[in-house]
N, C-alpha and C positions, 0 to 999 in steps of 0.2 A: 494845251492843258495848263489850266491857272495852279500857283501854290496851293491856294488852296484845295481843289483838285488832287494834287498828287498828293499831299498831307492828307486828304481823305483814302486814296489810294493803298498808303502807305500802310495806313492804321490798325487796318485789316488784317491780322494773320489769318492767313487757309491752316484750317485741322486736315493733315495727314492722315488721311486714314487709307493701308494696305489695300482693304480689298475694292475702290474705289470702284465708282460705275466708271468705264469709259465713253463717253458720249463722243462717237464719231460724228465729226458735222461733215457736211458735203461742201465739196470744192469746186463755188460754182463759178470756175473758170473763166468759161466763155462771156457769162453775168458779167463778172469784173471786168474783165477787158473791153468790154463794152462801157460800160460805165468810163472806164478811166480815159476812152479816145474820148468821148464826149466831151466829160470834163476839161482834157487838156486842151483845148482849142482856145485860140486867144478870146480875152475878156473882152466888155464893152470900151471903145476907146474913150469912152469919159470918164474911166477909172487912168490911178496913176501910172504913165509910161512905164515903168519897170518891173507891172505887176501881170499874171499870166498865170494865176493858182489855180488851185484847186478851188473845185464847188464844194456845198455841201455833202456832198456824196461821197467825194475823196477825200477829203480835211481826215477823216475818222484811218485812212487807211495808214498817212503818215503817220497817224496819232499811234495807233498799235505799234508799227516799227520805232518809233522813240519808246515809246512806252517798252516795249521789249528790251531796246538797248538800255533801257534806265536800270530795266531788273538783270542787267550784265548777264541775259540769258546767253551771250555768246560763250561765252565760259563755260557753257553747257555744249560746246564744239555744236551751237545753231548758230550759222553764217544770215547774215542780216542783207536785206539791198541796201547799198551806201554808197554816197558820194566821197571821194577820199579826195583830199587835196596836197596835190604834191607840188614841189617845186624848190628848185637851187637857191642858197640864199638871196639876198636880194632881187630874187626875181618880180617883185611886187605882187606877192600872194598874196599878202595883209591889203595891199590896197584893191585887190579885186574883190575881196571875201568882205571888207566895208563897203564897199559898192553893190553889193547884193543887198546888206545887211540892214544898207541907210543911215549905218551908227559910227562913231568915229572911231576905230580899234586903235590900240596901241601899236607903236608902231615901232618904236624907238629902243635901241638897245637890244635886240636879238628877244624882246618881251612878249611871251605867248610861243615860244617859238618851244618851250622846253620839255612842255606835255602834249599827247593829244587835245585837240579843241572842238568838241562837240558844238557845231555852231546850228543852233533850230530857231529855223522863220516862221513865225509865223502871221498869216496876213489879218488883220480883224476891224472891226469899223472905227472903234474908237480914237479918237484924234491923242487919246496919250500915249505915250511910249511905255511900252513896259518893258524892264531888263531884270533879272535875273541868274545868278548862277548858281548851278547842280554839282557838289561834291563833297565826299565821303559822308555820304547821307544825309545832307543837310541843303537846302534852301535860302539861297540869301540874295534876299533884293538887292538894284544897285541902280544908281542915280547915273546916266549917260556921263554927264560929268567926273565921276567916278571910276568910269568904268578900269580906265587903265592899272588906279592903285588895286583894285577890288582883284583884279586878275591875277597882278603879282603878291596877294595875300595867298588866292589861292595855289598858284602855281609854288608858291612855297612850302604850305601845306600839304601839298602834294608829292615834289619834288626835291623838297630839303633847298635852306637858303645855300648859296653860289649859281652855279651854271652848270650843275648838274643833270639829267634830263632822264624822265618817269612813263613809263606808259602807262601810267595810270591816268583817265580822262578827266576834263573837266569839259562839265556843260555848261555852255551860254545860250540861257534861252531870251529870246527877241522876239516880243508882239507890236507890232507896226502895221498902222493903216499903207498898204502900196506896197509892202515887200513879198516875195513871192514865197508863197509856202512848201519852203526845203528845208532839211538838214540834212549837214554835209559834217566832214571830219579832218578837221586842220592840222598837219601832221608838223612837226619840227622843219626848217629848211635844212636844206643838204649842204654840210660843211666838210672840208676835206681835213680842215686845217685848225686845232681847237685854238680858240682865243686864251687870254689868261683866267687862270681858273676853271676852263673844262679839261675831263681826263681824256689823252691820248688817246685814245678808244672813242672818240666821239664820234665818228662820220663810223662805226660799225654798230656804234649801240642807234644811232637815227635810221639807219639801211634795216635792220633788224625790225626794228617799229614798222617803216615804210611797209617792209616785204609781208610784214604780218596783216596788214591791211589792207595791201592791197593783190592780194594773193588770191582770194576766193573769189570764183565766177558769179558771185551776186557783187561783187566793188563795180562801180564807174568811176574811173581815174579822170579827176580833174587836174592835168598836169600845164601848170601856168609857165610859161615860157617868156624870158625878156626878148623882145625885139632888136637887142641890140649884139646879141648874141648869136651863135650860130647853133643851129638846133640840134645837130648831130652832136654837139660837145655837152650838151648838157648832160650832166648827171643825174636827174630824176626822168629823163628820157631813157637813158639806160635800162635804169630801174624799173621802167614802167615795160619796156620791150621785153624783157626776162620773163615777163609772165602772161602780158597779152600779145604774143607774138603778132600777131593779124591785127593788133590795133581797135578788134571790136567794142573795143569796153573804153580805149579812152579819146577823150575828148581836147582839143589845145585850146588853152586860155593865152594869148599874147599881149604880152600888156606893153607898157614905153613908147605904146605905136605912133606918138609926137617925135619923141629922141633919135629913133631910125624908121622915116615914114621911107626913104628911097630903098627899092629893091624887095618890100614887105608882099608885095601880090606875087611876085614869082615863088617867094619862099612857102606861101601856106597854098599856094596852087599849085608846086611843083610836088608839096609832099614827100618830100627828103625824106621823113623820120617813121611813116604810115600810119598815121594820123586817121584810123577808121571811123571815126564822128565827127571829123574834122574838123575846123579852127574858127576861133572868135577872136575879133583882136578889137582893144579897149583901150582906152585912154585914162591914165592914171590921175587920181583925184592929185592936186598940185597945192601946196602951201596950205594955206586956211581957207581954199576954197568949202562953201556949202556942198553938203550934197547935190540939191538942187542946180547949183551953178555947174558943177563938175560934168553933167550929165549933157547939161546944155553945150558944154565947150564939145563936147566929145561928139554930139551930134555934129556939131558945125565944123571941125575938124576934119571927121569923111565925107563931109559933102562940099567942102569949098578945096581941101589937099588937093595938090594935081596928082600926088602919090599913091594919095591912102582912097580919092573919090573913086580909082575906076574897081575896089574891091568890092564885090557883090555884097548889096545892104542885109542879105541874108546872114552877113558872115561878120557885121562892125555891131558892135554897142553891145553894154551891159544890159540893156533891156532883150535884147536877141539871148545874149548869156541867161539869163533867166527862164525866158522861154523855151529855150532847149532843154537846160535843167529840170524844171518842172515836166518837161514831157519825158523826159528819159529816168527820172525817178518815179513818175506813173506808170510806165513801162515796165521796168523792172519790177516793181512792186507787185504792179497785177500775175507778170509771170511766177515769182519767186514765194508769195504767200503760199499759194497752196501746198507746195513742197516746206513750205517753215510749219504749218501744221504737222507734217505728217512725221519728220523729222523731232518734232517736238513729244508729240503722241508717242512714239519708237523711245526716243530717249527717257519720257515715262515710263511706258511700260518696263525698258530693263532697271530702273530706277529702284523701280516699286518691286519688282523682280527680286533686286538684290536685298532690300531690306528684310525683305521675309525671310531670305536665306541664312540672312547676318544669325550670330549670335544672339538668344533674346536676354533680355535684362534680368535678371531676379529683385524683387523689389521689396522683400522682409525674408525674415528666419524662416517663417511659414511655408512661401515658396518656395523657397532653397531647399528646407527640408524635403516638401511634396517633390517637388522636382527632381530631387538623389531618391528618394525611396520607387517612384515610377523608375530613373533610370535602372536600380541595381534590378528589380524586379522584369526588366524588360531586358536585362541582359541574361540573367541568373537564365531566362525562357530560352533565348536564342544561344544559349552557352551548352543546355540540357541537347539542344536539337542537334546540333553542331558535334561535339564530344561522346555525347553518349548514345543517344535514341537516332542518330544518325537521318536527322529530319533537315536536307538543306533549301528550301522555300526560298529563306531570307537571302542566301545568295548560291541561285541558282547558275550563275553561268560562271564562278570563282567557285573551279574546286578546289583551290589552295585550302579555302575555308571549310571544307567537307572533311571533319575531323575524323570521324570514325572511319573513312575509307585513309586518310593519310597514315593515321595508327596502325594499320594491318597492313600496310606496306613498311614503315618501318620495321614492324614485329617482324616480317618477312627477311627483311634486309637484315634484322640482327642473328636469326635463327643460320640465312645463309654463311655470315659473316664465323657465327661459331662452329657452324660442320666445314666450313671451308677453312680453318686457321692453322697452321702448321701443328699445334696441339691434338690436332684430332686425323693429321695423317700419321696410320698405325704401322707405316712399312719401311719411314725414315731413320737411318740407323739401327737397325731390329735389336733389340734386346741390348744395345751398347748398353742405356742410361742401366737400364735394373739390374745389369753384371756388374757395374761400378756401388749401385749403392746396397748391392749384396755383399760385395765385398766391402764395403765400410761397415758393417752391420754384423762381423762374424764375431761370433763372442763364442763362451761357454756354453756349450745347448745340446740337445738332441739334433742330429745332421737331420732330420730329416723334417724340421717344423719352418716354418713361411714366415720370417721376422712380421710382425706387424709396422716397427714401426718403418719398415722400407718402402712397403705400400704406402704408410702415411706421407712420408718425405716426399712418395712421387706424385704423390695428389698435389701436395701443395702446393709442389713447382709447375706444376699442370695447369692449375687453378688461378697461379698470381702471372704467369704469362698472361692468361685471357683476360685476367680482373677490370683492365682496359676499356673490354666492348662491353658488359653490361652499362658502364658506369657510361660512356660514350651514349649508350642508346636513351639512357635516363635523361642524361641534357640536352642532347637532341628531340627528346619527344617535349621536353619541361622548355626547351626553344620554341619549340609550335605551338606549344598551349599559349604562352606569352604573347606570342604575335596575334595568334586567334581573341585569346581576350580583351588584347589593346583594342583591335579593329572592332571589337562589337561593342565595347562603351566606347570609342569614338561615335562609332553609328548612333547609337542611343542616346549620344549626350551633344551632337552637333551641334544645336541651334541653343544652348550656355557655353561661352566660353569658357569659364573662370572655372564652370562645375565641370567641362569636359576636361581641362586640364587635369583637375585636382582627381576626377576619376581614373583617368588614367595612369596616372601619380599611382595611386592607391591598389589600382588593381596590378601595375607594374609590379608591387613592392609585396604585393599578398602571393603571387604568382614566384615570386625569385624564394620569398619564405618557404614554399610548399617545395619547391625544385630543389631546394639545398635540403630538406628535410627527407624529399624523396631518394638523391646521392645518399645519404646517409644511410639509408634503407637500405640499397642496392649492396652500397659497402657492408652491411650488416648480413647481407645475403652469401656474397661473396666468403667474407669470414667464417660462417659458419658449414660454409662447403670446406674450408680448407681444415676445421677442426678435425672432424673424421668423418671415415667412408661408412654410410650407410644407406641403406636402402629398401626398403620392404616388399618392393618389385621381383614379381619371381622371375622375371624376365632375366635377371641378373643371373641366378643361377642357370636357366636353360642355356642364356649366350655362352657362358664359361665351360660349361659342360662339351657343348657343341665343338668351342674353338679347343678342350683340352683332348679332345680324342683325336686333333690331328698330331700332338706331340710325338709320340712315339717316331710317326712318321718323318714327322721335322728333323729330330736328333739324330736321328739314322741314315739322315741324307746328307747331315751338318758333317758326319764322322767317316765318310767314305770315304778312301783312300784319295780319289782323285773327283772331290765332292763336285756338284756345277756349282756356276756363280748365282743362279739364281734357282727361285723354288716358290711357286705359288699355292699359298694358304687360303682354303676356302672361310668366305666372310672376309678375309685380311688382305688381300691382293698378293702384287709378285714381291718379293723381296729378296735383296741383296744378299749370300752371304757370306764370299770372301771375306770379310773382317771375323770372322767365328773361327775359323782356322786356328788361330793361335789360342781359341780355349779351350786344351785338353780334358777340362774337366766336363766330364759327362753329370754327374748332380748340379753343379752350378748352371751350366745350360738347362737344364731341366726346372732348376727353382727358376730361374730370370725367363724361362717361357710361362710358368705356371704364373708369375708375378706380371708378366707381360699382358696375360690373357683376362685376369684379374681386371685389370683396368684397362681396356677393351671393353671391357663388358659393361664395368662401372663408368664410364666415359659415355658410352651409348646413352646410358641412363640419365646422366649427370646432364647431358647436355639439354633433353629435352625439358628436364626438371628447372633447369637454369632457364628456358622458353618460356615455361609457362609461368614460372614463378614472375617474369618481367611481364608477361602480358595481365597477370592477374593483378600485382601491385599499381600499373599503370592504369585499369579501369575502376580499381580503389582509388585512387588518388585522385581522379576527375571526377568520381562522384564526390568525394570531399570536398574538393575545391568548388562543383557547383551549385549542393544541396546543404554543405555545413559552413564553410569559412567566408564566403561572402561577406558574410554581418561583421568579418574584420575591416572590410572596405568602410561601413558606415565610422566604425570606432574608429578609423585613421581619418579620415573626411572633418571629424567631431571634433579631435584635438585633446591634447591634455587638458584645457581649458574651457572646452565645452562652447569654444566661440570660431571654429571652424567652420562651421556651417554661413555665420554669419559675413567671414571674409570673403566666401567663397558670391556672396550676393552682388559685390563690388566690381563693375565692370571694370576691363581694362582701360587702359587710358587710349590706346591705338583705336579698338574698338569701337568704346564709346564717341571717341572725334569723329569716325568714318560714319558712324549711327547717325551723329549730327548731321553731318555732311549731308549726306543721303535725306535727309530729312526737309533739311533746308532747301537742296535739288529738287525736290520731287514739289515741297510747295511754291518756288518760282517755276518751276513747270508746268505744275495745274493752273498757276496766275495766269502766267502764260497764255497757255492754252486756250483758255478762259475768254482774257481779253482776244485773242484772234478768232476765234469763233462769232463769239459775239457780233463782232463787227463783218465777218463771212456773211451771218447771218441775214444782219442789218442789208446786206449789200444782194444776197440772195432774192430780197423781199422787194427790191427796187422794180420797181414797170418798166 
């Protein structure tokens, strides 16, 4: 693909749009793979010895996988088929990867070694060269003469000037008449040992790069090996073993194979290291040799060597190197495209998934308002269902939120809570307390008249004992109402961030007002039980009535010589009365039973009064809260300033980045996409 080409490419933004058609192409497998044996079969021999490309047929498929790697859809965790090239330093990687290239690389000073090196061939008719390099979005010609300063501009720019080293790529694109249409990925050599000026950490941050590239089962590991070495010590043999155990994926490049020709046919036929694509061994372009020349020595090297001639011709020359490559990236290609669609397609769809989900934007006062008046109105509904009218639709299988059923277990739990509280067992110490505050109470009077204020006294201590569980049961229901109303303007206001916050702010803060307003109540309730005892209940006199006609009985059992310890009162249970013994006075037992019986009866009353009064006040207070105080929510939302509305339209900054993000994903995704079909298509349509 020409500059101009990808500058046309480029130009073009795709509109994101949500509900996108998804156009499933077919993956026509078998097609490709057919096509791609075709294709790979060697060219006519009166094309250039080191050339074995693709036809028109193919050219297009490499094309999409550049094209793909260009839109760094890997980044989109879509694993690409790729050539990776590994190797210890000086192993003469640079000079085999110019030997493919036909161009003169840099060689000198550890240069190119310090980013990935996207290196794409391509074969084409025209007898000019064309070079090129791809990074951080930009396109910059380069004159072969050039090439080496152009690399180290970029690798600066990439890398930061010293010897520091980036995995970020640079592409070197190559159109040459004769060279074979690949691209491969030039990885840093492996150092153990940093030179001056790289960081101590240098042979883990390269192993890191390595591993990340050549990790996934779409890599072919082209791991170039010196000959002069021994295969099992290399370090990017290691590396390469960690992950293709079996060797199926990589390939040996042996280069030096002048410097140690003795002993080279037993080493790559013995297979020391398992070598599953087995081995090429190449002779290194030497001084100022031409390409051209280079090629010739090397031919005539394994055929005249008494060392190197008896290695199978299938297995010497950068021209063999080439045609392997070429076929084993047609290979993978054909198998590995159909799953990069489908993978691609999946990672759209949760893409486009997510964005809908997201938070949406609000984009004036307008919306913002419409937007709060739909939520509070669509809460204010599922608030009525939930609390009052006992309607649970909206969350059917969370009866946490099933309000009206959790209130009448409360109300239950409080009603238990006060017929169960030591206040309202009527047999514990019988008559102690109202003997004691009879006898605080004796003044100047007719003996026979019922102080008043001793009944009062005993209410109130009766009263501020319990005072506790109303007030307990008020904050505990004004707890659930709070939770219940979070969770339903959360639900309603989901998909705005900014507004779901501030709603929930809001209703938080209307909810804790009403709950402290409600305490206040309760407390108000409370008080005026402790004021005085009344009751309009006849029920009060029939209880007194009933419990005073067993007195006589009582007293007269209290006063027997040798009285029992205990005596059971019908309505009152069994009670103790060894402790009465020491009150000889027969009136004072008599008023502190009649005062006893008194509040028994009034107690009975009081408490269920204290019941209803909490369940009444509770279903007043939720109708307030759903049918009148709402519209506090909007005036806190609004602000003193009457520009709350308008804060609340401002997305967050987290948000809005991940929006982008998501936005930007989803349109190199459909590019994507896009171009792989296409070209599926193209290739579907083939005879």
């Amino acid at each position: 693909m020409s500059s101009d080409e990808y500058d046309e490419a480029d130009s073009g933004s795709t509109e994101v749009i949500n509900d996108y058609e998804d156009s499933q192409a077919a993956t026509p497998t078998l097609e490709l793979q057919r096509v791609v044996a075709v294709a790979a079969q060697p060219q006519a021999q009166a094309q250039a010895p080191i050339i074995s490309s693709y036809n028109d047929k193919i050219r297009p498929l490499l094309d999409v996988i550049d094209r793909l790697r260009l839109l760094m859809v890997m980044k989109e965790g879509i694993q690409l088929p790729t050539i990776v090239v590994v190797g210890d330093q000086s192993s003469g990687k640079s000079s085999v990867l110019e030997s493919l290239a036909g161009v003169n690389l840099p060689r000198s000073q550890g240069i190119c070694t310090r980013v990935p090196l996207i290196i794409r061939l391509q074969n084409h008719a025209s007898p000019r060269l064309e070079v090129h390099l791809e990074y951080n979005d930009k396109i910059v010609p380069v004159e072969e003469s050039h090439l080496e300063s152009a690399i180290i501009i970029a690798t600066d720019e990439v890398a930061g000037h010293g010897k520091n080293i980036s995995n970020t790529p640079i592409t070197l694109v190559v159109k040459k008449d004769g060279v074979p249409d690949l691209t491969m990925v030039d990885l840093p050599g492996i150092t153990r040992v940093p030179v001056h000026g790289q960081p101590e950490n240098i042979y883990e941050q390269i192993r890191d790069i390595i591993m990340q590239y050549i990790t996934p089962k779409e890599s072919i590991i082209l791991n170039v090996l010196s000959a002069t070495v021994d295969f099992p010590t290399c370090e990017s043999i290691r590396m390469s073993q960690q992950v293709d155990k079996t060797g199926e994926r990589t390939l040996a490049v042996v280069t030096k194979s002048d410097r140690a020709p003795e002993g080279l046919l037993d080493k790559v036929t013995a297979d020391a290291v398992n070598i599953g694509l087995g081995y090429v061994c190449v002779r290194n372009r030497v001084g100022d040799e031409s390409q051209e020349e280079a090629r010739k020595e090397e031919a005539r090297l394994f055929q005249t060597n008494r060392h190197l001639s008896s290695i199978d011709k299938s297995m010497v020359g950068v021209p063999v190197l080439a045609q392997k490559l070429v076929q084993m990236q047609a290979n993978i290609i054909a198998k590995c495209l159909p799953e990069i669609v489908k993978n691609i397609s999946a990672k759209l769809d949760a893409n486009v998934l997510e964005l809908e989900k997201m938070p949406k934007a609000l984009n004036s006062i307008t919306e913002g308002t419409q937007a709060l008046m739909r939520i509070i109105g669509a809460a204010k509904e599922s608030l009525k269902k939930l609390l009052s009218t006992g309607e649970f639709d909206e969350f059917p299988d969370d009866n946490t939120k099933h309000g009206t059923a959790r209130f009448f277990e409360m109300l239950n739990k409080f009603s238990d809570d006060i017929h169960g509280c030591e206040e309202s067992n009527l047999t514990k110490d019988f008559l102690v307390e109202e003997i004691k505050v009879l006898e605080d109470a004796k003044g100047i009077e007719l003996p026979n008249f019922l102080p008043r204020e001793a009944f009062l006294l005993l209410l109130q201590r009766k009263v501020e004992r319990i005072s506790h569980l109303p007030i307990e049961f008020a904050e505990n229901a004004w707890d659930y109402i709070d939770d219940v109303v979070v969770s339903v303007f959360t639900r309603h206001s989901e998909i705005y961030y900014l507004l779901k916050v501030s709603t929930k702010r809001a209703a938080h803060k209307l909810v804790q007002k009403m709950r402290q307003q409600s305490i206040n109540r309760v407390e108000e309730i409370v008080e005026m039980e402790k004021l005085t005892g009344y009751t309009s209940n006849p029920d009060y006199m029939t209880e007194w009535t009933k419990l005073m006609n067993l007195q006589d009985s009582f007293i007269s059992q209290a006063n027997e010589c040798q009285p029992p310890s205990r005596v059971v009162l019908q309505g009152v249970g069994e009670i103790e009365i060894e402790h009465l013994r020491q009150h000889t006075n027969v009136f004072l037992l008599q008023q502190a039973f009649d005062l006893k019986m008194r509040m028994c009866a009034y107690w009975k009353i009081f408490k269920v009064r204290l019941v209803d009064s909490m369940a009444l006040h509770l279903q007043y207070s939720v109708h307030n809260l759903v049918n009148n105080d709402m519209e506090e929510i909007v005036k806190e939302l609004m602000g003193a300033d009457g520009h709350g509305i308008e804060r609340m339209t401002m997305d967050s900054p987290v948000t809005a980045a991940k929006r982008e993000k998501l936005r930007r994903s989803i349109e190199l995704l459909k590019e994507s996409k896009d171009n792989v079909v296409k070209i599926m298509d193209g290739i579907a349509g083939y005879d």
